[in-house]
C-alpha positions in Angstrom: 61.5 30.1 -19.3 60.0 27.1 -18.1 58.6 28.6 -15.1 56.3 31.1 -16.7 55.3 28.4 -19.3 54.3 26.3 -16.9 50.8 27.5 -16.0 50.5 27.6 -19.6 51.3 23.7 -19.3 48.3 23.5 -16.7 45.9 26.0 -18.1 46.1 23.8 -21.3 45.9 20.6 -19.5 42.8 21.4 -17.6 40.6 23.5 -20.0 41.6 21.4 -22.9 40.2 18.0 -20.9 37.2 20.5 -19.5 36.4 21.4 -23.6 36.8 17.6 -24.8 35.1 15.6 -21.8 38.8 13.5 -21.8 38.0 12.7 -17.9 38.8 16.2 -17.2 38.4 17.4 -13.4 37.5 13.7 -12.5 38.9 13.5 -8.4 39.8 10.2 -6.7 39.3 10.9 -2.8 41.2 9.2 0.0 41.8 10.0 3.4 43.1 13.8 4.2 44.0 13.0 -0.2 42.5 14.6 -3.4 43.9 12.5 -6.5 43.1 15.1 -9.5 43.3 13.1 -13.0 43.1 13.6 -16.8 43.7 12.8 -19.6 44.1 14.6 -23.2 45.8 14.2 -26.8 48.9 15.8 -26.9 48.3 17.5 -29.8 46.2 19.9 -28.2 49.1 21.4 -26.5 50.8 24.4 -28.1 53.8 24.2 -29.7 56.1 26.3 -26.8 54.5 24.1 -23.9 55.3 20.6 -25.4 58.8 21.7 -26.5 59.2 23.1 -23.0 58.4 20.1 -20.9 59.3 17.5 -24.0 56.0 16.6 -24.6 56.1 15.0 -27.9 53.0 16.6 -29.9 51.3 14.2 -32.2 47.8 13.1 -32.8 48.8 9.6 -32.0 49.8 10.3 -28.2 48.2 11.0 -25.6 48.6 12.8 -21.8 47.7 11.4 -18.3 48.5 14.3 -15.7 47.9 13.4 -11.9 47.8 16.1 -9.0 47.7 15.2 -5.1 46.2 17.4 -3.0 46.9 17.4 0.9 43.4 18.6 2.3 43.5 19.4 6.6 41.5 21.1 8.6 43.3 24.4 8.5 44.4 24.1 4.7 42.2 24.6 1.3 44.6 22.2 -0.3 48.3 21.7 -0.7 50.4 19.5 -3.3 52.4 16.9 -2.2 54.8 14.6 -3.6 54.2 11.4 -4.3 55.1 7.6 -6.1 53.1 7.7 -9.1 52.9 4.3 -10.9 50.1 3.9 -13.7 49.3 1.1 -16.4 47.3 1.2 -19.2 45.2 -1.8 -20.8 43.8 -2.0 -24.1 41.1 -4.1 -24.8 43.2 -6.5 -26.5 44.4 -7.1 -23.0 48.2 -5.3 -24.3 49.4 -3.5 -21.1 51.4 0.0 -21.2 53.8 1.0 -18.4 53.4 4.7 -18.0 56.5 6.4 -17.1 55.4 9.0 -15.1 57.5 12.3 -14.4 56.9 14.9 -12.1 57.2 18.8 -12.9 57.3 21.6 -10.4 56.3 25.2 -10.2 56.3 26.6 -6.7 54.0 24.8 -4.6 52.0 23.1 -7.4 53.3 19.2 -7.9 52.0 17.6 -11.2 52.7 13.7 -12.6 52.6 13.6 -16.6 53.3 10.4 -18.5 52.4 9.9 -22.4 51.5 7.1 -24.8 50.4 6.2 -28.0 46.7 5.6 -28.4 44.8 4.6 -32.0 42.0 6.1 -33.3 38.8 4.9 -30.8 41.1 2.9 -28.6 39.5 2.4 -25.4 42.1 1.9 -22.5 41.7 0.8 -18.9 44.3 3.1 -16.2 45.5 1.4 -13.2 46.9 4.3 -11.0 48.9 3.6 -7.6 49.4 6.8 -5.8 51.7 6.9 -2.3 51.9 10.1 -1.1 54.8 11.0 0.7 54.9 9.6 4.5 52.2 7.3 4.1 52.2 3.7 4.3 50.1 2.3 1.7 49.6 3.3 -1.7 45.8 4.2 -2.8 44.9 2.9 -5.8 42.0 3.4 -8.4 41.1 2.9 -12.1 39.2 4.9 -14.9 38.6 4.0 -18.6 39.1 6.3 -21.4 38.2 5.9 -25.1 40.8 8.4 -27.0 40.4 9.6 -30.9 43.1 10.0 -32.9 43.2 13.8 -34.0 
């Protein structure tokens, strides 16, 4: 079941962020690396997707979902696994470990990790992303206002 509700998980992620402006198909480039990030409330998720990946639907949470994308010179992009750490900052200067998971379907890799937001809180990601084999992680930042819906 999870498997064919899984591009629904995706689908939902990504046009959802596209429709609200929540930092949807923002890219953080590194290397032979494509970091894909958004972010979205969680209530925007249907009912079957959030109960199939336990994503707790509520208008006071919120989504971060990270890709990593392998680009060469003979590939149009591959997923690869990676150490996903993030943090997230109000502006109170209160600081959120994310606990990021990872979910599977074939070769598409994804990194989720919710929170609770307030209405209008603005929050400030740290993201650390090691990719498999490499040395050093990349990181990278973004700020994201979220409304409570």
């Amino acid at each position: 079941m999870k498997t064919r509700l899984l591009p629904s998980l995706l689908l939902a992620l990504y046009l959802v962020g596209f429709s609200l402006g929540a930092q949807a198909g923002q890219a953080e480039t590194f290397g032979p690396y494509a970091v894909h990030y958004n972010t979205l409330n969680t209530s925007l998720l249907t009912a079957d997707v959030a109960r199939a990946y336990s994503i707790q639907r509520s208008g006071n949470r919120a989504l971060l979902n990270i890709a990593v994308i392998r680009h060469g010179e003979e590939e149009t992009g591959t997923a690869v696994t990676a150490r996903v750490r993030a943090t997230a900052t109000n502006l109170a200067g209160q600081r959120r470990e994310l606990d990021m998971r990872e979910i599977r379907d074939q070769e598409a890799i994804y990194y989720i990790g919710t929170f609770r937001i307030s209405n209008e809180e603005t929050l400030n990601f740290q993201v650390s992303v090691q990719p498999e084999g490499e040395p050093r992680p990349h990181e990278f930042s973004f700020r994201q206002q979220f409304y409570v819906h």
